[in-house]
N, C-alpha and C positions, 0 to 999 in steps of 0.2 A: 848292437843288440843288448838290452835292457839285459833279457835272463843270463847273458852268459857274464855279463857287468859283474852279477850278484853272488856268482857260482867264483867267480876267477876276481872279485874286486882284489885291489892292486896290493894289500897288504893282510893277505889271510894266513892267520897263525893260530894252532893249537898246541897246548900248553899242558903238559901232565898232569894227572888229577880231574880235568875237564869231565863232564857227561857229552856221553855223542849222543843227540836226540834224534828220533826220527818224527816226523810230524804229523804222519798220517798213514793208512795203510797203505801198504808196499802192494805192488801188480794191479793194481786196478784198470792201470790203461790195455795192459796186456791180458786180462781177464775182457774186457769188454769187446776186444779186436780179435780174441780165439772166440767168445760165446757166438760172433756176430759169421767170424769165416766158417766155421767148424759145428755149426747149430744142427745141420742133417744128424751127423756122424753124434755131438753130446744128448742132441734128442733120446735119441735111441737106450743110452744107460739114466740123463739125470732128469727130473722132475722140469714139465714145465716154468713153475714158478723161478726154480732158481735161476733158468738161465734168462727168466724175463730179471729177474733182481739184479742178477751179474750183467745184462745190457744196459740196465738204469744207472751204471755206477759211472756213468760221462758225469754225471751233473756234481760228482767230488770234484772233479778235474775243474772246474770253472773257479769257484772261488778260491782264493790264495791268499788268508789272514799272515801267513810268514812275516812278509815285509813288513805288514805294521807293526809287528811286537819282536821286531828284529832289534839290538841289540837292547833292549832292557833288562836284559837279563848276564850278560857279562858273555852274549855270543861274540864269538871273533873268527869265527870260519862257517861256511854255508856253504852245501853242494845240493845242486839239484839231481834227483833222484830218476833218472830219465831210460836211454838205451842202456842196456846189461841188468840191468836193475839193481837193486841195494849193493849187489856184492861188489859191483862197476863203481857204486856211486862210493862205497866206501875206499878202495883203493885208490882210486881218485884222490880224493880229501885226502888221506895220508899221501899220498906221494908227492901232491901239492908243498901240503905243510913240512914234508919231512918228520912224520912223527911215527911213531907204532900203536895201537890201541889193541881192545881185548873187547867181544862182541861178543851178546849172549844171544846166540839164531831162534832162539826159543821167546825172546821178548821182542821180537818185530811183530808187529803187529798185521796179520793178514785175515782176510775176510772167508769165513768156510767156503763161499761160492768157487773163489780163486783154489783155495784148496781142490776141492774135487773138480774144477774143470782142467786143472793141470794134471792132476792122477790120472784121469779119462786120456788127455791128448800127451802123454808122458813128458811134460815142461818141470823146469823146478821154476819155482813161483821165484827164491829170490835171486834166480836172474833174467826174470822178466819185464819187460818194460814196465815204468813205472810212473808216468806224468802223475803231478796232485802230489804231491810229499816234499821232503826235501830232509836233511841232514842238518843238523845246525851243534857246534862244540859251544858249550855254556859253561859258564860257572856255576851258575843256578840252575841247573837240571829240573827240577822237582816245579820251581818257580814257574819256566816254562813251559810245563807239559800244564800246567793249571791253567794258565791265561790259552793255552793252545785250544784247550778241551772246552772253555767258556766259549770259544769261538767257532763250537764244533767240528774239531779235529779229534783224532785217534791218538796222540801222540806216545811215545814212549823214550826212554830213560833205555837206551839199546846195548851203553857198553861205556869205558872209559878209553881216555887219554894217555898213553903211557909214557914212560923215559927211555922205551927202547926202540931199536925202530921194524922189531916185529909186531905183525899184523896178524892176532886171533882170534880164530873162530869159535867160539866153545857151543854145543850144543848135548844137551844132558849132561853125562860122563865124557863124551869126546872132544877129543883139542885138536885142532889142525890149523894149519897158517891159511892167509889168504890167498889164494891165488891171482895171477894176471887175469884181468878181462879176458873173459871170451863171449863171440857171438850173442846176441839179444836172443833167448829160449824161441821168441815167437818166429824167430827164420827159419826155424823148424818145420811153422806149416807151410812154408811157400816151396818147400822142395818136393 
């Protein structure tokens, strides 16, 4: 399998000082799959258009500029951004590489629709499914998010590399570690 090739190639290492990048926004597939199960029930509180706008967000999921501007930029590790969502795809990557990193929750990049169709169906977005992104450690952070965004992606500069090998979360004032994966938010509505 091609994507898991890319996700797991046979010698991915992150390096202290790195930027973690993410490439695009986070929940989209998991926004498109609750607007689409759950459309009675979000009817009811949000505005038509949004949840036609949050159905239309299949067509991020298609194209995947990553691979081609994959290592230009001093990447040496890539995770695809899939079940669990970010918070999955980040533990991941570190437990991969054996590294710690420090994460600002506040610079992922999420789309208002995803915001409030998770508020409505009580999901946290970032650990929602996520097809269409991915995770990539750079030396060139800044480099990457420019050619990313030429290509029309979202990307963002989400956190660093560390030399320790805890894993933080920071958002606002608050610190907390990362936790183990759990469950995909969207298993939520099949119960």
């Amino acid at each position: 399998m091609e994507k898991k090739r890319i996700g797991m190639n046979a010698g991915p290492r992150m390096k202290p000082g790195q930027d973690i990048v993410i490439t695009n926004y986070i929940a989209l597939e998991g926004t498109v799959r609750a607007a689409e199960m759950e459309q009675p029930l979000l009817s009811r509180t949000l505005p038509w258009d949004l949840l036609e706008t949050a159905k239309s967000f299949f067509e991020y999921l298609k194209d995947s500029p990553e691979a081609a501007v994959a290592g230009r930029h001093g990447e040496t590790a890539m995770q695809e951004v899939r079940e669990g969502g970010i918070l999955t795809a980040l533990w991941q990557m570190a437990e991969r590489c054996k590294v710690g990193m420090t994460v600002h929750l506040r610079k992922i990049p999420l789309r208002q629709e995803t915001i409030e169709i998770c508020e409505v169906l009580d999901l946290n977005p970032y650990g929602l499914l996520s097809g269409g992104c991915m995770l990539m450690a750079a030396d060139h952070g800044n480099d990457l998010v420019c050619e990313l965004e030429a290509a029309g992606r979202v990307p963002a500069i989400i956190g660093k590399v560390t030399d320790s090998n805890d894993r933080i979360i920071l958002n606002g004032g608050n610190c907390r570690y990362l936790n183990r994966p759990e469950p995909d938010e969207i298993e939520k509505l099949y119960k």
